[in-house]
FIKOL-460133 format. One record per atom (N, C-alpha, C, O): residue in three letters; x, y, z. Coordinates in steps of 0.02 Angstrom, whole numbers, padded with zeros to 5 digits, always signed. Example, Ala and Ser with C-alpha at 12.3 -4.5 7.8 and 13.67 -1.06 7.14 Angstrom:
BEGIN
Ala+00660-00284+00390
Ala+00615-00225+00390
Ala+00660-00165+00390
Ala+00712-00166+00423
Ser+00642-00112+00354
Ser+00684-00053+00357
Ser+00645+00002+00394
Ser+00670+00057+00402
This chain:
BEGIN
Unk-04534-01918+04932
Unk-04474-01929+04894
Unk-04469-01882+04835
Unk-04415-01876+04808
Unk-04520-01849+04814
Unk-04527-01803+04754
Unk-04476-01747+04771
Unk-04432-01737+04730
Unk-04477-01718+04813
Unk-04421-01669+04838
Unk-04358-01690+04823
Unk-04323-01651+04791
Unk-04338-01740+04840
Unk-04282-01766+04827
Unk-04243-01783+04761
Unk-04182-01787+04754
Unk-04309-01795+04697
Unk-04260-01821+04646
Unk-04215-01809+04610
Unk-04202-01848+04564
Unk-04190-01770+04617
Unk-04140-01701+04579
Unk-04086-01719+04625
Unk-04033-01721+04593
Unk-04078-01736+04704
Unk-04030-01746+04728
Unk-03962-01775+04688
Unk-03917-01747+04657
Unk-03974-01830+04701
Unk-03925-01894+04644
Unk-03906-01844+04580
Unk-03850-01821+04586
Unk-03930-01828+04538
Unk-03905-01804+04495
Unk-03862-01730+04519
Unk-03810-01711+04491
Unk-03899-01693+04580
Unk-03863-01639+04579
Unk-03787-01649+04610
Unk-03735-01623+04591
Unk-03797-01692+04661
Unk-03749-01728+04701
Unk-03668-01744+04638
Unk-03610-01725+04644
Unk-03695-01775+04594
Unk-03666-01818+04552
Unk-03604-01773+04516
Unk-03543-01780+04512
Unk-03664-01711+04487
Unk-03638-01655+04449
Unk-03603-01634+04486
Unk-03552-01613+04459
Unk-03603-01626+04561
Unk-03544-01585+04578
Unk-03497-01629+04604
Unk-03449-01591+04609
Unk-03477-01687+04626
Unk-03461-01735+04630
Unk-03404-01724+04546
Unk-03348-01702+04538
Unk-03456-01752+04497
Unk-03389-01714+04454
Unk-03361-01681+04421
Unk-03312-01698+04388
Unk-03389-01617+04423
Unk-03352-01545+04432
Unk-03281-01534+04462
Unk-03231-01513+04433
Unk-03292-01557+04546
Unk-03236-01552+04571
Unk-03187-01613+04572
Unk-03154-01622+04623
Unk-03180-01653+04521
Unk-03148-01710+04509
Unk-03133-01776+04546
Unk-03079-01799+04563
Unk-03203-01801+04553
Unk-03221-01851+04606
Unk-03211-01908+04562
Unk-03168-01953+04568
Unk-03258-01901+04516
Unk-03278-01928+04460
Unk-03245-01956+04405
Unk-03272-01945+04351
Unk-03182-01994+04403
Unk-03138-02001+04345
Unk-03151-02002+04291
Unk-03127-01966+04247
Unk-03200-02053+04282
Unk-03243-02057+04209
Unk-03276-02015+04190
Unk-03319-01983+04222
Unk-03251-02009+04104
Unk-03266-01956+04061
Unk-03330-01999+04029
Unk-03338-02060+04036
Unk-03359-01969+04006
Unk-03425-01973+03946
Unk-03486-01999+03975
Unk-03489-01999+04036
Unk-03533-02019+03945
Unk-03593-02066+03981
Unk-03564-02139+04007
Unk-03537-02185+03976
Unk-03588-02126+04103
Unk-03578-02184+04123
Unk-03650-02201+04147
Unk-03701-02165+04143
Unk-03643-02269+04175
Unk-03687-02296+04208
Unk-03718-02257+04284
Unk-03682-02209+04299
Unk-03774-02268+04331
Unk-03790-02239+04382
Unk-03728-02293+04433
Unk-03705-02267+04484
Unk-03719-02325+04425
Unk-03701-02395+04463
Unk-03633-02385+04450
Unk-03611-02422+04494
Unk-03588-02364+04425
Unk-03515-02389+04384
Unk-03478-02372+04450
Unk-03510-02345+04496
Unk-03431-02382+04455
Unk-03381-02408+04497
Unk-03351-02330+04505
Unk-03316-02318+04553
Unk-03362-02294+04472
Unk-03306-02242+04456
Unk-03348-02178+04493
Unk-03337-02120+04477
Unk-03399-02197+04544
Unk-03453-02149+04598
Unk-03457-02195+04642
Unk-03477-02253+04641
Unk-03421-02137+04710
Unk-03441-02154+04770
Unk-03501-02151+04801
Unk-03514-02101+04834
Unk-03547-02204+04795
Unk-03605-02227+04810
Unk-03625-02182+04890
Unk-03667-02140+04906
Unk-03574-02214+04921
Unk-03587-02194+05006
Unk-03563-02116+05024
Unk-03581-02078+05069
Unk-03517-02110+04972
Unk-03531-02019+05016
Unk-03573-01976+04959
Unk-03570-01914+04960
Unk-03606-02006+04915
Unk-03668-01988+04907
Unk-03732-01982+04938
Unk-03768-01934+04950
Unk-03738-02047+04950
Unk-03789-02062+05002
Unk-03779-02008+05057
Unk-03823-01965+05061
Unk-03711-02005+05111
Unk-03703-01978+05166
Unk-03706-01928+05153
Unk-03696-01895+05204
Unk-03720-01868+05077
Unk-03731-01813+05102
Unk-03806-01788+05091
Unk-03837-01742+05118
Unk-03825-01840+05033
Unk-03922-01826+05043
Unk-03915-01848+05140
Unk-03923-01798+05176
Unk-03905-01905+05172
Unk-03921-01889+05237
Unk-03921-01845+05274
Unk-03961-01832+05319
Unk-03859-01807+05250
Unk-03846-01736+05310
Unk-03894-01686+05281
Unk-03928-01648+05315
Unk-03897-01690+05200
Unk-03953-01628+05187
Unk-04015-01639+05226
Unk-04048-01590+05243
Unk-04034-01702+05243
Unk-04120-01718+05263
Unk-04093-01705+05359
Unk-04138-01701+05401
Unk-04030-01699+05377
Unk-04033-01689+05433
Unk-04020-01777+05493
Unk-04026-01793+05552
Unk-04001-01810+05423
Unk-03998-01876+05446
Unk-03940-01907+05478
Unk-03909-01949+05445
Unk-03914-01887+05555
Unk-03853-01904+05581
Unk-03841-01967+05608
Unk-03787-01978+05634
Unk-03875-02000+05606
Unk-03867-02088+05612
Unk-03860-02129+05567
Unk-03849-02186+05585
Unk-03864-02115+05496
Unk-03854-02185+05447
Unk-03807-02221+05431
Unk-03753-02200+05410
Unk-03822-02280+05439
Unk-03798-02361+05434
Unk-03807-02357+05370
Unk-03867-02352+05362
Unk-03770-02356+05299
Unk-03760-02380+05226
Unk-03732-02429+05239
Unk-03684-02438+05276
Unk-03780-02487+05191
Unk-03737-02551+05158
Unk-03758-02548+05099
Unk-03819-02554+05101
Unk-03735-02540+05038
Unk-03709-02553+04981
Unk-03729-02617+04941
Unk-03685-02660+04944
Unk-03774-02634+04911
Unk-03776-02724+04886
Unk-03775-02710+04815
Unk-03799-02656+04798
Unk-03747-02756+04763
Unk-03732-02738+04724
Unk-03776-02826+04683
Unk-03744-02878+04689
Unk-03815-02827+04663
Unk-03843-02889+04659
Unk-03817-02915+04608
Unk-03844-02969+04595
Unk-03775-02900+04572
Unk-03749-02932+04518
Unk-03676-02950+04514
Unk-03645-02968+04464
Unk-03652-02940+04586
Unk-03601-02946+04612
Unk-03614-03027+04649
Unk-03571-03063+04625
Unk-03642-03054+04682
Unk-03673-03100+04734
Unk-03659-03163+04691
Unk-03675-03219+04712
């Protein structure tokens, strides 16, 4: 997983660069205002991962 940890953040940054991202200033990792799943789905395709099943749980939602 060490390879990986930079993903999420790099993902994120460009995510909102190109105006994915509505929210301005420091948000949360979690906030509503990042698409969780086509995050996820593109660390999958980087690792080469063409089958993933994302579900989303939000435990403070429940």
């Amino acid at each position: 997983m060490g390879d990986a940890t930079g993903l999420p953040l790099a993902l994120g940054l460009r995510m909102f660069v190109e105006g994915e991202i509505p929210i301005k200033g420091v948000i949360s990792p979690e906030s509503e205002g990042i698409n969780h799943g086509k995050m996820l789905l593109e660390i999958c395709n980087l690792f080469g991962i063409r089958d993933a099943s994302i579900k989303i749980d939000r435990s403070w939602e429940c």
